[in-house]
N, C-alpha and C positions, 0 to 999 in steps of 0.2 A: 666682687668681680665675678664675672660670668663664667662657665667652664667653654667656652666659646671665644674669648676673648684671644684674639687677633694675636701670632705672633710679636708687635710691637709695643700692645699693651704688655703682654705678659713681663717683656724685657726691661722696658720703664722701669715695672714693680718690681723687680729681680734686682734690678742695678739699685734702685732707691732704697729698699732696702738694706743691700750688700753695704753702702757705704754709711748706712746707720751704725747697720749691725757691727762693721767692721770699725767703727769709732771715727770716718776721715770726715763723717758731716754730721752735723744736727737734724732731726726731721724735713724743719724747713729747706733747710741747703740742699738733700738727700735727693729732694724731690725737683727743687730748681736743678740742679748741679744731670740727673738724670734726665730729664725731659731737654735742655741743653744738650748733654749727648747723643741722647737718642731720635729727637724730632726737630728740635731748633739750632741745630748748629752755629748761625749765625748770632745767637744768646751772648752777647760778651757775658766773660767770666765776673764782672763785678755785679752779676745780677743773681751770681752765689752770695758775693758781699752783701746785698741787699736785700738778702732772704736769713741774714747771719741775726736777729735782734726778736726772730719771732719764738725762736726753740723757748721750749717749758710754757709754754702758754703766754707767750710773747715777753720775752726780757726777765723769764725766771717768776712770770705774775701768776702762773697757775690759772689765765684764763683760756682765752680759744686755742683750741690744740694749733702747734706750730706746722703738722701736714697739712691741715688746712690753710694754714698762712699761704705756707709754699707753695701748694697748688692754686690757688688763689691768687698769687704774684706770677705763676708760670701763664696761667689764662688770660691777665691784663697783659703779661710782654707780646701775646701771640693774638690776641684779639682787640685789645683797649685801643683808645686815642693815644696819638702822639704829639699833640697838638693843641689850643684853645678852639673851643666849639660848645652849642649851645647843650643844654643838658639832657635834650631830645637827641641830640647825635644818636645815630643808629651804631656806631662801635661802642660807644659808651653804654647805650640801653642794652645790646647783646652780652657786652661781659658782665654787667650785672644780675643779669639774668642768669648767665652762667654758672659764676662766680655764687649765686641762690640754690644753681640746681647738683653745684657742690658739696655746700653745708646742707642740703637737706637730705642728700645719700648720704652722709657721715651722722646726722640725726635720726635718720631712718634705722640706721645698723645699730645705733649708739645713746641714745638719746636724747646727747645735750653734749656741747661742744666744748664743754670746757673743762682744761686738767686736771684741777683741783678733785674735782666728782671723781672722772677718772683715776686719779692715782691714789686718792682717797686711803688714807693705812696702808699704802707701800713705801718702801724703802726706797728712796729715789736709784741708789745703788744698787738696788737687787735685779735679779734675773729676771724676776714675773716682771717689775717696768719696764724694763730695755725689750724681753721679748713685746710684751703689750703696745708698744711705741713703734718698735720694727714692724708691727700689724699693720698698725692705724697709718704708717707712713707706705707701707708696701700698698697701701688698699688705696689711700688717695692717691697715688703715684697710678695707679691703676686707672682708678673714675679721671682722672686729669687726663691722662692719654684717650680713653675711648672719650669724653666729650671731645678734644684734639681731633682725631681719627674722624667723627661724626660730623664735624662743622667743615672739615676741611673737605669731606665727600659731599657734603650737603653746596658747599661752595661749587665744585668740581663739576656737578652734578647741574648748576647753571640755577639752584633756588635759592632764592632771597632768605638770607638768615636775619 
């Protein structure tokens, strides 16, 4: 995250965080359940439930970190199809792209997207994981609101995303 970063990012990461940190959600939920509060209010709440199966590298598998899940399910609720449509659809090609230019800032900082590397010889219970996870959740909660903030100006703004 940038030191520039927009009062509403900052709050995302703050909040997503907080309810890491504070035990009320998994990484994944952390960051759906914020982004809901903070930018998509009309998010029904079962799309916390539906971010519930990614935490520990999706179902306890130690693969792709679960803040990437969530914000990666936060960008299809607020960009994706709702709909059948061909595979060329223009919502569909944007949040995948999106959704790319997510895990490659989490790649960029981090190397490789998955838990296992990451938590590699930690205690799952210990402090170094839970803070390391409150990072990794605070940071995509972070990239997920300014991509949000950037497409919805770029819409606002009358160009073609």
């Amino acid at each position: 995250m940038h030191m520039d970063s927009s009062p509403l990012v900052l709050k995302v990461q703050q909040d997503a965080e907080e309810y890491f940190r504070g035990g009320s959600f998994y990484c994944s939920e952390a960051i759906v359940a914020s982004v809901r509060d903070n930018i998509a209010p009309d998010m029904p709440e079962s799309m916390i439930a539906a971010a519930s199966g990614f935490p520990i590298g999706v179902g306890r598998s130690k693969c792709m970190c679960g803040a990437i899940s969530g914000s990666i399910l936060s960008l299809g609720y607020i960009f994706g199809r709702t709909g059948p449509s061909s595979p060329t659809d223009p919502k569909s090609q944007r949040t995948l792209e999106l959704a790319n230019e997510l895990q490659e800032a989490f790649r960029a900082n981090h190397r490789v997207l998955c838990c296992s590397v990451h938590t590699r010889g930690m205690d799952m219970a210990s402090g170094e994981h839970k803070a390391q996870c409150v990072a990794f959740t605070g940071e995509m909660a972070a990239k997920t609101a300014e991509i949000i903030e950037r497409e919805r100006a770029s819409a606002a703004s009358g160009r073609e995303n």
